[in-house]
C-alpha positions, -999 to +999 in steps of 0.1 A: -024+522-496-008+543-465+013+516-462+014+508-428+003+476-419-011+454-389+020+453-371+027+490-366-010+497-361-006+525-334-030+536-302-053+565-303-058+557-345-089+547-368-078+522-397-096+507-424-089+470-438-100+454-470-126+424-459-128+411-497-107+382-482-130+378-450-103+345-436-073+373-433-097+393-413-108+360-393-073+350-391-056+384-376-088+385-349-074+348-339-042+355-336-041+386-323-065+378-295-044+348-283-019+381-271-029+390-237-010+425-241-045+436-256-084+433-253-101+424-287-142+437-293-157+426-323-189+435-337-196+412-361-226+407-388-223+371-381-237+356-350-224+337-326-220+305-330-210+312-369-186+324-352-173+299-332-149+278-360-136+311-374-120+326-341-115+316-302-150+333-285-134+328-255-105+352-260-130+382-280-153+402-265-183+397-291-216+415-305-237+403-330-252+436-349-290+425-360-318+441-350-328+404-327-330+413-291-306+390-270-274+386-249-244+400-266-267+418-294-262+454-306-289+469-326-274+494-360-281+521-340-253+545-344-261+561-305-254+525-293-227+517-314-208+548-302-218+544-265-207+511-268-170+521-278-171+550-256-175+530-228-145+504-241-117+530-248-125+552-214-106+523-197-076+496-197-063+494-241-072+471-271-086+474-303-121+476-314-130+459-349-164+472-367-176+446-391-209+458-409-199+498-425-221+484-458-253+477-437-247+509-422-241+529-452-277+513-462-295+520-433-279+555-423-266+572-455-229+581-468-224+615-450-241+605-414-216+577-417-187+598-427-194+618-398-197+588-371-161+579-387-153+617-377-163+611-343-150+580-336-116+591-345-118+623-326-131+598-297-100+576-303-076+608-292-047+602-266-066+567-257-046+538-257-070+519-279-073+517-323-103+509-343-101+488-371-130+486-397-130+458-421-148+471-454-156+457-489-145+487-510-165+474-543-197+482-518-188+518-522-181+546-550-149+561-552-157+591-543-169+588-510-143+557-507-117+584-508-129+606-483-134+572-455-099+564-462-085+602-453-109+595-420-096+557-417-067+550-435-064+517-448-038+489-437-028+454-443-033+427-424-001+407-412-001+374-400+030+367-379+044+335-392+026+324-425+041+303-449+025+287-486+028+255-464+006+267-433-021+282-456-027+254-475-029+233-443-048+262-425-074+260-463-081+220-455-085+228-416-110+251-428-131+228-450-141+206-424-166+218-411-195+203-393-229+223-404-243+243-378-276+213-378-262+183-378-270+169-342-282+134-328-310+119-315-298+130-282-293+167-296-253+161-294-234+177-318-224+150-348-189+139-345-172+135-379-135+125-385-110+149-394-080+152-415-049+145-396-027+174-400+013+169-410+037+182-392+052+203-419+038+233-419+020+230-388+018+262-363-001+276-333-022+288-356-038+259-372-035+243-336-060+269-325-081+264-357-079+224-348-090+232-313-123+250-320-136+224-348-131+197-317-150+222-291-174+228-321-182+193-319-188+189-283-154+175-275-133+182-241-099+190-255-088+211-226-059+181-226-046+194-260-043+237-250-007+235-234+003+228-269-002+260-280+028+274-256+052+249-264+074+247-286+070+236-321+079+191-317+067+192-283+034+211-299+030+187-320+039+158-303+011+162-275-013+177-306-007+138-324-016+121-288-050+141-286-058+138-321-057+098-316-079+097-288-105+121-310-100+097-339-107+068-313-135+087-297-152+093-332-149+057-340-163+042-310-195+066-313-198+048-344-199+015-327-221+026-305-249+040-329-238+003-346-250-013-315-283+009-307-303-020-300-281-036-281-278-010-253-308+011-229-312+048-241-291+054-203-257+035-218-260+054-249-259+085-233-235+077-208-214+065-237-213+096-256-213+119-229-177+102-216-168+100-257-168+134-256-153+139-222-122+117-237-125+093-207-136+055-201-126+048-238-111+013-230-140+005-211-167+017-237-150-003-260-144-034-240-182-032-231-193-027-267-170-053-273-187-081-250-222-074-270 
């Protein structure tokens, strides 16, 4: 190790992270890209919307590297790669993040990639941007291993804030998960009912995690994102109002698949289109109610 570590990572540098522990590497991206001191670009091996409950897309500038053609898609074309970072440090400062060095390695060969690391770096010079590229060291041998980390050195990831309490609330926010399938007859995402979250040990960050299962699941929670520049009781506090009306909302979409064949294919949309808004609740159920 180099020892230096995420918070000291300096502008104009390449550094290398260990990706073993892929959440660390989710987690840092998340929370550093909630700092609007910097611009985040990702190139990830994951598409998406695989994306989506791992880190706020709305705060990263994304690419999905896979040899598909579509929006937001980069092909593992070193040219393109490197024109696409060229043309992100020649202006304003941030840090790019290259997911995918195994895949390259594979595709490219050991010293062509040892080289692009070369270049990169020498790219990197007197710009006010870093690159950061997550690896899985078992992928490579040692030798070669060595000679990336003189090109890249290798730091740790710090997470401003983390406690033993907030990880193992941050582990249970991250096992609910709704699958990437599961949609209704309507072709809504399905609504499932989550864990509430305690207060001890709660932070922005699991706020943020919170926030993307609801969007995940097609749920209008723009009422809940003040929380996350409060401070900590008054965080919570509107967090706990939010997180009834999802509990509520979740419930009366039950009642409402309950009642299918009591109601047109028009109020059952209409219902779960407001469900999901978080509006008309007393009058969805006070309808559903008079059935």
């Amino acid at each position: 190790m180099s020892g230096v570590t995420s918070k000291n990572l300096l502008r104009g540098q390449l550094y290398s992270c260990n990706f073993a522990d892929g959440r660390t590497m989710f987690e840092w991206i998340d929370t550093t890209s909630q700092s609007k001191d910097d611009h985040l670009v990702f190139v990830s091996r994951l598409p998406h919307r695989r994306l989506l409950d791992r880190i706020d897309v709305s705060k990263v500038e994304t690419y999905w590297m896979t040899h598909r053609v579509g929006q937001a898609h980069i092909a593992p074309d070193l040219e393109q790669l490197h024109d696409l970072i060229l043309s992100r440090i020649s202006n304003h400062h941030g840090c790019v993040i290259l997911e995918g060095l195994e895949w390259l390695v594979t595709l490219h060969g050991e010293t062509v990639i040892l080289n692009f690391v070369r270049s990169l770096r020498d790219d990197l010079h007197r710009t006010q941007w870093s690159i950061l590229i997550p690896i899985k060291p078992l992928a490579f041998n040692s030798i070669w291993l060595a000679r990336f980390h003189r090109e890249a050195p290798e730091i740790d990831l710090i997470i401003e804030g983390h406690t033993e309490i907030e990880i193992h609330v941050a582990d249970e926010v991250g096992e609910e998960q709704t699958p990437d399938s599961a949609s209704t007859e309507e072709g809504l995402p399905v609504l499932v009912m989550l864990n509430r979250l305690p207060e001890v040990g709660f932070t922005k960050s699991i706020l943020r995690k919170r926030i993307l299962q609801w969007r995940r699941m097609g749920l209008d929670v723009s009422e809940v994102e003040p929380a996350l520049h409060l401070d900590s009781a008054e965080s919570y506090e509107l967090y706990a109002v939010v997180e009834e009306k999802v509990r509520r909302a979740v419930e009366l979409e039950h009642m409402v698949d309950a009642a299918q064949e009591h109601l047109s294919a028009s109020q059952q949309t209409t219902c779960k289109f407001r469900i999901r808004q978080l509006t008309g609740l007393d009058e969805i159920h006070a309808m559903l109610m008079s059935r």
